[in-house]
C-alpha positions in Angstrom: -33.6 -38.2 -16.0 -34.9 -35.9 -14.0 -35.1 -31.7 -14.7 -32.7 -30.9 -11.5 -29.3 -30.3 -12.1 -27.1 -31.3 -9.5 -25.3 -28.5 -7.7 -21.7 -28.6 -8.3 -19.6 -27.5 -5.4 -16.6 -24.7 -6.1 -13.2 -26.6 -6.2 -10.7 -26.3 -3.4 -8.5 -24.1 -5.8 -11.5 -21.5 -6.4 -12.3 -21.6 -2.9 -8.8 -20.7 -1.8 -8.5 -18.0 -4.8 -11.9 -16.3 -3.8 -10.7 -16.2 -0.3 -7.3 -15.3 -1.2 -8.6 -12.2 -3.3 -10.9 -11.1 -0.3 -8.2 -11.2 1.4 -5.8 -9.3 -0.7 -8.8 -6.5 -1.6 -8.4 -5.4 2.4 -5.2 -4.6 2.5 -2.4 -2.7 0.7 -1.5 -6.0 -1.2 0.7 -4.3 -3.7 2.8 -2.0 -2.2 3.2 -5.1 1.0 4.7 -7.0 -2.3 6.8 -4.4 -3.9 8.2 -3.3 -0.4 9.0 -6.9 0.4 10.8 -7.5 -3.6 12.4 -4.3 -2.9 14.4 -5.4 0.2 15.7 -9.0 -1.0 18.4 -7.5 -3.3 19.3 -5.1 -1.3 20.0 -7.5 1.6 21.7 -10.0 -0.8 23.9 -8.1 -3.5 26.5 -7.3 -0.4 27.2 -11.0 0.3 26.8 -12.1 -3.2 29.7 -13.2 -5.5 29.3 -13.0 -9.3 31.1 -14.9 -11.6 31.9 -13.3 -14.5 33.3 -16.6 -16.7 36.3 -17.2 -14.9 36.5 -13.9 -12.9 34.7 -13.8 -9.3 33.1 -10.9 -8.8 33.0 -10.1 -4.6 31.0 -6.9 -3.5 31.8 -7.1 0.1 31.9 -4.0 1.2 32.1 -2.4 4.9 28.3 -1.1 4.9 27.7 -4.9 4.4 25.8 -4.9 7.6 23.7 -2.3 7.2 22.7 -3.2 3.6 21.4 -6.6 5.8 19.5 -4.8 8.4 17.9 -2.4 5.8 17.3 -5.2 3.5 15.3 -6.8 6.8 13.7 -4.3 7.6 12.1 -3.4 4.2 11.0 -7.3 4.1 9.6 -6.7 7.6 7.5 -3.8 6.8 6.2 -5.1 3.4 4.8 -7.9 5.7 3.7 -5.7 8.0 1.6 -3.9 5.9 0.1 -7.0 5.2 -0.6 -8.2 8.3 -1.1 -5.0 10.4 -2.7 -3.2 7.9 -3.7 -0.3 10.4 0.4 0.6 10.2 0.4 0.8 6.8 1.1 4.7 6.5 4.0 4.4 9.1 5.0 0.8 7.2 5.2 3.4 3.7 7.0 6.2 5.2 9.5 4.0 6.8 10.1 2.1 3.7 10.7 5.3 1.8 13.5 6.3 4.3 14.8 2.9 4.3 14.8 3.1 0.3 16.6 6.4 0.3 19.3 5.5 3.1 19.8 2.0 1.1 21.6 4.3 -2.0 23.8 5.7 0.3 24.7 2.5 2.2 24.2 -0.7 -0.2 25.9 -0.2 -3.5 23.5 2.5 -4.7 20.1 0.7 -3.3 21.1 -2.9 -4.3 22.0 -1.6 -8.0 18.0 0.2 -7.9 17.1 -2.9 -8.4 15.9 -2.9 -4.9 15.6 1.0 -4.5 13.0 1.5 -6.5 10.4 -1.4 -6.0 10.9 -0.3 -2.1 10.1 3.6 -3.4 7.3 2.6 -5.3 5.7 0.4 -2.5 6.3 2.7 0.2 4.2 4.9 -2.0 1.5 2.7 -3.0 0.5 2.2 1.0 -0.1 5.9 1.5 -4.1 6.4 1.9 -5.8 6.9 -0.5 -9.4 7.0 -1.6 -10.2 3.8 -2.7 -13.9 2.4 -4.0 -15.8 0.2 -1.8 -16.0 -3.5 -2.6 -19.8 -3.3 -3.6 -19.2 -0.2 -5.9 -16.0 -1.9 -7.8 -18.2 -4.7 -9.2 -18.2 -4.9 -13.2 -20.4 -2.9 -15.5 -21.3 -0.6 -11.9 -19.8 3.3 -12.0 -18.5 5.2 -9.2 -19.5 9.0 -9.6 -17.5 11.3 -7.9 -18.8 14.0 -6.1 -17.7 17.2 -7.4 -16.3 19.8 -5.1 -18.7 22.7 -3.9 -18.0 25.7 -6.0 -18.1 29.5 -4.6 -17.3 30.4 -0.9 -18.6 28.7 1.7 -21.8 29.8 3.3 -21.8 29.8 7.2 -25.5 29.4 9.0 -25.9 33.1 11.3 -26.0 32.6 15.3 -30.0 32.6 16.1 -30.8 34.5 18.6 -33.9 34.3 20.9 -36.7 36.5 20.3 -38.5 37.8 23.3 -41.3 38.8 22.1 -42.9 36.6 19.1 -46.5 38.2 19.1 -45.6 41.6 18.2 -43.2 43.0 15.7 -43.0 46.4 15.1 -44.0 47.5 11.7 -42.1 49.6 9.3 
C-alpha cells in the first residue's frame, strides 16, 4: 500500500451542477424562471377545456389570441433574460406590462395563476445590488458601507498665488 491516495475525479453530474450554478449565479435566473411559469397559463387556459365530471368546461373566449401572443411573449422574455442578460431591465419592465395587460385580456391573467409569477419575475430582474461571487462564500460577511452623514463638503477653487515669497503680515 502505498501513502498516496488516488485522486478521484468529480462525476459528470457534479461537473454539470457546478457549471450549471455558475451559470445561473450570472444571470437573473429567478425572475428568467418565474417570468417564463408565469406566461404558460396564460397562453394555455384560453384553449384549454376542463372537464368537470361529465360537464366540459370551454373558455374560448374572443381575446383568445391575444392571451397567446402575451402568453409568448412573457415565455420569450423570461428566456431572454437568461440569455441576454444585458436586457434584463427592459425584459422586467416589459413583463410587468405584459402581466398587467394579461388581467384585462386573458381571463383575469390566466386565473393569477399566471399574473402573478409574471409580476413577481418582472420584479425580481430589476437591478439591484447584489454581492460579488468571492464575498457570498460561507462563513465570509459583507459590510455595508454606511452612508456619509452631514452635508456634503465641496473642495474651494485654488487659485494661483503670484507671489509665494512674501505675504503681508497682519
Amino acid at each position: 500500500m502505498s501513502a498516496e491516495t488516488p485522486v478521484q475525479s468529480a462525476g459528470t453530474f457534479t461537473r454539470l451542477r457546478l457549471r450549471f450554478r455558475d451559470w445561473r449565479g450570472t444571470r437573473p435566473f429567478w425572475a428568467g424562471l418565474f417570468t417564463l411559469l408565469g406566461g404558460i397559463p396564460i397562453a394555455y387556459f384560453p384553449y384549454a377545456t376542463l372537464n368537470l365530471g361529465h360537464m366540459s368546461l370551454a373558455m374560448a373566449t374572443t381575446a383568445g389570441a391575444g392571451s397567446l401572443i402575451i402568453g409568448v411573449l412573457l415565455v420569450t422574455l423570461g428566456l431572454t433574460m437568461w440569455f441576454q442578460s444585458a436586457t434584463r431591465v427592459f425584459a422586467g419592465v416589459a413583463a410587468i406590462l405584459l402581466a398587467l395587460v394579461s388581467l384585462v385580456i386573458s381571463n383575469i391573467g390566466g386565473f393569477l395563476i399566471g399574473f402573478l409569477p409574471a409580476l413577481i419575475g418582472g420584479a425580481l430582474s430589476s437591478p439591484g445590488r447584489r454581492a460579488s461571487r468571492r464575498s457570498r462564500r460561507p462563513g465570509s460577511t459583507v459590510v455595508p458601507t454606511p452612508p456619509r452623514a452631514g452635508p456634503r463638503r465641496t473642495t474651494r477653487p485654488r487659485t494661483r498665488r503670484r507671489d509665494r515669497g512674501s505675504r503681508p503680515t497682519p
